[in-house]
N, C-alpha and C positions, 0 to 999 in steps of 0.2 A: 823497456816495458816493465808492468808491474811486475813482481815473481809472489810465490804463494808461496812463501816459506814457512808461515801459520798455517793448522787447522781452521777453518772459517766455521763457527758455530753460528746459525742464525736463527728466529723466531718465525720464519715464513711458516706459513701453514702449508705452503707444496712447492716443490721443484723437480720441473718435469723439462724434458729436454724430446723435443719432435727433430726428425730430420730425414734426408734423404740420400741415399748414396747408389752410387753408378758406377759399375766396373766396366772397362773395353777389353776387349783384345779379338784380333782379328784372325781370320781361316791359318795366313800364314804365319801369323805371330810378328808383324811389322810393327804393327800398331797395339800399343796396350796402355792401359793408363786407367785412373780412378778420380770422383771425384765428389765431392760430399757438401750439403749444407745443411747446421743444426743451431735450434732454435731453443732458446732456454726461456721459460716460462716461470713465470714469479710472480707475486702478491705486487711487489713494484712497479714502476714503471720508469725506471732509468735504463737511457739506451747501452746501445752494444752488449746484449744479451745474445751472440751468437758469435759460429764460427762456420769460415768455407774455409778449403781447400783444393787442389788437384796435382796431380800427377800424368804428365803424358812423355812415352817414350817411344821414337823410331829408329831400329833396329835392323841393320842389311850388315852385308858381309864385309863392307869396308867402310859403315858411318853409323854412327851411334849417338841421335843426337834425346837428350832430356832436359823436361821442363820441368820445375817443383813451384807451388806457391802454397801460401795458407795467411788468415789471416784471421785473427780471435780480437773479439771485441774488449774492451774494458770493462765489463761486468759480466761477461760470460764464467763466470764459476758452479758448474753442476757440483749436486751433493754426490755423485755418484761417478766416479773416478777421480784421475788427477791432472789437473791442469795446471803444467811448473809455469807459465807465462801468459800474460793477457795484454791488452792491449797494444799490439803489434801487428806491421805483416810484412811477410818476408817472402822473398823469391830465390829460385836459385836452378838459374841454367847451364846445360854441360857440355860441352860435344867433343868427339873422340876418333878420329881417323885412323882405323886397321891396315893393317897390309898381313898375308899370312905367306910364309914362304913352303917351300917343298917339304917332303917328307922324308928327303935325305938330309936335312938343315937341322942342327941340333936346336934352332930358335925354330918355335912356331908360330908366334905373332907379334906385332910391333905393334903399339898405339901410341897415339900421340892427340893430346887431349887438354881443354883445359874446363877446372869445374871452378864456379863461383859460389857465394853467399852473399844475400844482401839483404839486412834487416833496418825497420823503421821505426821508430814510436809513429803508433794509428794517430791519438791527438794531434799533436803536437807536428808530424812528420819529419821529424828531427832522427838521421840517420846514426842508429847505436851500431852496425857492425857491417864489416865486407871482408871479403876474401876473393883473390882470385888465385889462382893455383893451376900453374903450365903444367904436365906432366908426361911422362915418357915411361910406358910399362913394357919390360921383357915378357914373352910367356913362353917357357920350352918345352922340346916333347916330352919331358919326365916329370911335366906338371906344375913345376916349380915357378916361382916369380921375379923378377927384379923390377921393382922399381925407384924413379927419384922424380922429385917436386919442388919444386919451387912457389912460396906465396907471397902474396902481398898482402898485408892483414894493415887493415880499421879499427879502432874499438875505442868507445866512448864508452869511457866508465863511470855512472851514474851515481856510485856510492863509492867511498874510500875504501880501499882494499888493501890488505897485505896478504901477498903470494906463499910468504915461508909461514905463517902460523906463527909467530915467535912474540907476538904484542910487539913489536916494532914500529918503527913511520908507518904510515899507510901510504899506498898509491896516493895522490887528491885525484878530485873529479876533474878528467882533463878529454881530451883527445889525443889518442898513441897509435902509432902509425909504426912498423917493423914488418922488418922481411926475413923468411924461413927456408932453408934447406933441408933436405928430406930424403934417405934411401931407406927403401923398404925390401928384403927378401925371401923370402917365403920357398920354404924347401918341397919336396917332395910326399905329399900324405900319404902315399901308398907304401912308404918307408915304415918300416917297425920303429923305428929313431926319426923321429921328425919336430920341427918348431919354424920360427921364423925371428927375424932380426929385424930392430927401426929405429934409425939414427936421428937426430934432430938439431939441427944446429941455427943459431941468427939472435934477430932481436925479441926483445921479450918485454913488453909493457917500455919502460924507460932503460932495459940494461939489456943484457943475454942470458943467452939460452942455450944447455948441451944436454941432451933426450939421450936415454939407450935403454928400451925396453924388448925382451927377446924372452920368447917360449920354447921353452924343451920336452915333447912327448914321447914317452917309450911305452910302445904297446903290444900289451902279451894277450896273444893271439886266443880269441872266445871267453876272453877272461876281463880286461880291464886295460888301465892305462895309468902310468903316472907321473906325474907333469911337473915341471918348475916355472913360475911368471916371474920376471922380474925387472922391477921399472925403478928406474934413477933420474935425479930430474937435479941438476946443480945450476941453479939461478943466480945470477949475478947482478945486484944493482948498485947503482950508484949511493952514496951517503944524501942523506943521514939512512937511508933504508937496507934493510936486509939483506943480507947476502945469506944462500944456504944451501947442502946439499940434502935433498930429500929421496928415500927409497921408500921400495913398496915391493916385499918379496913374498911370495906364497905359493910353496907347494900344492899340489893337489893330487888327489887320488880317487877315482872313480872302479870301480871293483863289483864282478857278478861272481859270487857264491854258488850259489844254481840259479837254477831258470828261473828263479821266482823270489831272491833276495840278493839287493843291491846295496852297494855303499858306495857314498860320495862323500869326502873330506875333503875340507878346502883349513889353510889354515893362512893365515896373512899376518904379514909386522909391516906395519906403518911407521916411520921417523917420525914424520910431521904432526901428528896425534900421539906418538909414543903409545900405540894400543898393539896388543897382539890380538886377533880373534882366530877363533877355530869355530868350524862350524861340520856339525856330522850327520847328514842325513842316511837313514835305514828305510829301505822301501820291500816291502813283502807284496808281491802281487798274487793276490788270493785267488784270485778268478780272471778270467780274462776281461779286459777293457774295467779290472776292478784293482785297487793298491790301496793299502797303508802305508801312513809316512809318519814315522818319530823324526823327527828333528830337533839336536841338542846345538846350541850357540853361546858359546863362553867368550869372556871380555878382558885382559889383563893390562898390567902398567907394564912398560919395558923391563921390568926390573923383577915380572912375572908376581906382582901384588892382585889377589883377584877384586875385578870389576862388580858383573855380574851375570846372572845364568838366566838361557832362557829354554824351555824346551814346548814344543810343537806337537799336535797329535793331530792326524788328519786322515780321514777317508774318505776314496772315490768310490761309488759302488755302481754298476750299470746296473741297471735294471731291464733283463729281457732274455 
């Protein structure tokens, strides 16, 4: 499908978007689900000016079954939010079979499940993407997770691409077809020390692929928390294209002063852009359901050369 990666300036004299939406969910919570259609209204008259959706899920103690679809026309573009893709529609159905065991069992539920993706060009009906992905999740009494997955992935890539950033070969426009492994685990949140761990392994466009991103939180109790992210992605392709390893590491720190100022610090270094940013939000909450917010956002070269700065000022104020 198309993507919006421009601002679209235009000359219309109005863009107005009409539409209608519908939330379910039933007495015992079985049934719930949502679902929408909106109309975009313009000086023109070229079609697919609109976009549906829905979502419906059924939910019992031993099946879990979900449906997604949506579908955005080729000229659906409101001036008023963000629309990253148009002309498209896609589905994507799930189902998942529980079993939960005793109370004396350090496992508390088994599932077993598989989720898909399935996307189209609208014109054309020329299939850009699928997934399907078997999966098998732990969940124990102490909250914690394990899981592993298995996919089959589609992708038709419409434009040249290079994965490492480095002006290299680019992908060409082909059809790639690879398969992915997958453990996921996720510790206990109720831990003062907590994070989780996700391994990745298989193919990757035309080479491989080895993932290991893992968060680490330590939380001081009425006070804050401070975190480490960090993701590693080492791609491997064949010649003439790139071969690289890429990370993505960023501390963060989220911190309450008193009851009514807060700090959040994220700070990130990216390989693959060779950028550091830091970014520091200060929140004063003056009144209740009322805050200010400075926020400062600096930009460096790896070599710590400054970028540029940007700072934020903003308030919410209730009125009542």
């Amino acid at each position: 499908g198309d993507t919006n990666s421009d601002i679209l300036f235009t000359d219309a004299k109005y863009n107005r978007v009409l539409g209608l939406d519908y939330n379910l969910i039933t007495d015992n919570n079985r049934w719930r689900g949502k679902t929408f259609l909106h109309h975009l209204f313009r000086p023109d008259k070229n079609d697919g000016r609109w976009t549906h959706g829905g979502q419906l899920s059924y939910n019992t103690k031993l099946m879990e079954v979900d449906w997604k679809h949506e579908v955005v026309g080729k000229n659906y573009r409101p001036d008023l939010g963000f629309v990253r893709q148009t002309d498209y529609y896609a589905i994507n159905p799930d189902v998942a079979f529980k079993y939960y065991f005793g109370k004396k069992s350090f496992v508390n539920r088994v599932s077993l499940g598989v989720n898909t993706h399935f996307l189209w060009n609208l014109s054309s009906n020329k299939q850009y993407e699928s997934t399907i992905e078997s999966k098998l999740n732990f969940k124990f009494q102490n909250t914690s997770y394990l899981s592993f997955y298995h996919s089959k992935n589609f992708i038709y890539l419409f434009e040249s691409f290079d994965p490492t950033n480095t002006s290299s070969a680019k992908l060409p426009i082909a059809d790639y077809r690879f398969n992915q492994f997958k453990i996921k685990y996720e510790s206990d949140k109720r831990k003062e020390i907590n994070g989780y761990v996700y391994l990745r392994t298989g193919g990757y466009y035309n080479g491989r692929i080895k993932s290991f991103h893992g968060v680490i939180n330590k939380r001081y109790q009425q006070k804050g928390d401070i975190g480490l992210d960090i993701t590693i992605n080492n791609i491997q392709l064949p010649k003439p294209y790139a071969s690289r390893t890429l990370m993505l590491i960023g501390p963060q720190l989220d911190w309450s002063f008193t009851k009514s100022i807060y700090l959040k610090s994220v700070i990130q270094y990216n390989t693959q852009v060779k950028n550091i940013n830091t970014n520091i939000r200060i929140q004063w909450r003056y009144r209740p359901v009322s805050d200010m917010f400075l926020v400062f956002t600096n930009n460096y070269s790896d070599d710590f050369r400054y970028k540029n700065l940007g700072i934020v000022f903003k308030i919410n104020h209730w009125f009542g």
